[in-house]
N, C-alpha and C positions, 0 to 999 in steps of 0.2 A: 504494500500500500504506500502512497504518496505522502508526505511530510506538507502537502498543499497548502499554502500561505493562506488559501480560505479558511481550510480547520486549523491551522498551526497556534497555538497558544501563548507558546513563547519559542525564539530563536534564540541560539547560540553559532559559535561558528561553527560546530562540525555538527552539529545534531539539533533537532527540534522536538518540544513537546504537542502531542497532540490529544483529544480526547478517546476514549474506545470503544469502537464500535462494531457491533454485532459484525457485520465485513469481515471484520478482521482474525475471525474462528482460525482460518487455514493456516495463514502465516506465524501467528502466534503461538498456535498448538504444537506446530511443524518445529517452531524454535526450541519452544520448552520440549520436545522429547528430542531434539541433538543436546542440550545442555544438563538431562537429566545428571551426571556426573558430577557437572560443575554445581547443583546447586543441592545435590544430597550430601548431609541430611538436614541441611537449614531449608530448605525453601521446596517446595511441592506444587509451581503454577500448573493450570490445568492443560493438562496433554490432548483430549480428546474436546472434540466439537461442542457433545454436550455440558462439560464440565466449564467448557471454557462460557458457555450463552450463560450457564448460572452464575460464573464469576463477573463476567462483565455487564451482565444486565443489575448488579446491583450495584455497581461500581456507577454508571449510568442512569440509574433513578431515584439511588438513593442518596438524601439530601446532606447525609450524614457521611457518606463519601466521596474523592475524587480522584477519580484513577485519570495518570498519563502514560499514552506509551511515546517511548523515546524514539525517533526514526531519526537516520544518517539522512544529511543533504546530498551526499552523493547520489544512492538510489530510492531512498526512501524508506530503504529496510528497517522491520523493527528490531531496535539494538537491546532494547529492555524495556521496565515499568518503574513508575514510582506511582504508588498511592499514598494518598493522606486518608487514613482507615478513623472513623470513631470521631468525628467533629462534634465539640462543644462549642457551643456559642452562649453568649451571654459575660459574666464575667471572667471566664475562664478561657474563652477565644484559643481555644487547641484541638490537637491531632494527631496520631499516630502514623508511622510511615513504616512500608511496605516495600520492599524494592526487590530487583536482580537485571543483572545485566545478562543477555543469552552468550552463550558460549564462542559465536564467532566474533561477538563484540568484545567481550572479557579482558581486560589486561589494558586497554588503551584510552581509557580514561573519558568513555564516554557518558558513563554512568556519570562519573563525578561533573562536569560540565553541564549533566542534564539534572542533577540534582541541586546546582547551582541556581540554577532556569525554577526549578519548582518551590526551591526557599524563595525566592524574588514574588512567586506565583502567591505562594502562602500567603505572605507579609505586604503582599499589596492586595490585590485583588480580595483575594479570600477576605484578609483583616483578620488575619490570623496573629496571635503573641504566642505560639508558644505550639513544637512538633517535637516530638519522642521517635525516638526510634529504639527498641527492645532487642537487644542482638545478645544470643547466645556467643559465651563468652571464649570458647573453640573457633570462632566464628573471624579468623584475623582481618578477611576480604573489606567483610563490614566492618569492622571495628575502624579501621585505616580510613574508609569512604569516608564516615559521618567525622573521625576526626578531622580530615581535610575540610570537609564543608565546614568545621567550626564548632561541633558539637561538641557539649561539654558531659564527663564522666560524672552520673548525680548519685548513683548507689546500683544495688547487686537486686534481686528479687527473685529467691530460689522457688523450684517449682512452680515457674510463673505459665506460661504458656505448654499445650496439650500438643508437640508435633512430633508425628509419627509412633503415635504409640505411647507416648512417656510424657512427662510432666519435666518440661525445661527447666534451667535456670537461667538467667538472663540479665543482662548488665545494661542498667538506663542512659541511656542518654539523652542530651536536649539540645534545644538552642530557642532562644527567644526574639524577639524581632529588634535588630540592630537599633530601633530610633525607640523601643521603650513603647508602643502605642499597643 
């Protein structure tokens, strides 16, 4: 799919954010099972068609979420996802993030550039103060992203999250919106 400046939410120089859309079953699915490797056992995006219309149709309606997928300027390919999972609004203006980059992207720092693009996204648009990100603490890939982007290490929270079977432990991170709003 096309990175199209119609749908395009924000640019960067090598990659753009866009919204997700039901379209997008084939190439997505297609990606997550060449990656399954690279993202077990942290991350489990949906592989098949139906799994994928359930993840992204709620990513897409619900209010409480907002899924990007990241596509290259070159051809448009999708390189990965960022979600902002769990929006609170009112005085607590936050969100939880979700990411992975697919395996032929991996290593080149397009994740990082398009997570760059989605803090911007947050902290303007959204009005958002304040995004988590929960990474299992084996987890160095992640760990490295959110520290480049700026996030800061707030504490440990064992047996936090249910994936694959087991009850994680998982190390907070945050970041708040640079101007304090």
């Amino acid at each position: 799919m096309s990175d199209d400046p119609g749908t395009c939410l924000a640019a960067g120089p090598r990659v753009g954010l866009r919204p997700f859309s039901l379209a997008d079953a084939e190439e997505f699915t297609a990606r997550a099972r060449e990656s399954r490797e690279l993202h077990r056992p942290w991350l489990f995006p949906p592989c098949t068609p139906e799994a994928y219309a359930a993840y992204a149709g709620t990513l897409i309606e619900d209010p409480a979420r907002a899924g990007f997928l990241v596509c290259e300027h070159t051809d448009g390919g999708i390189a990965g996802f960022v979600n902002i999972n769990n929006i609170v609004r009112g005085a607590f203006r936050s969100g939880a993030l979700s990411y992975g980059a697919f395996a032929h992207a991996a290593g080149r720092g397009l994740l990082t550039e398009a997570l760059g693009l989605v803090l911007e996204h947050a902290f303007g648009p959204l009005e958002l103060h304040r995004l988590e990100a929960n990474i299992q603490p084996g987890n160095t890939a992640s760990r490295a992203l959110v520290r480049r982007a700026g996030f800061r290490l707030e504490g440990f929270s064992p047996a936090m999250l249910h994936i694959d079977g087991a009850w994680r432990d998982h190390e907070r991170w945050a970041i708040t919106a640079p101007d304090g709003h």
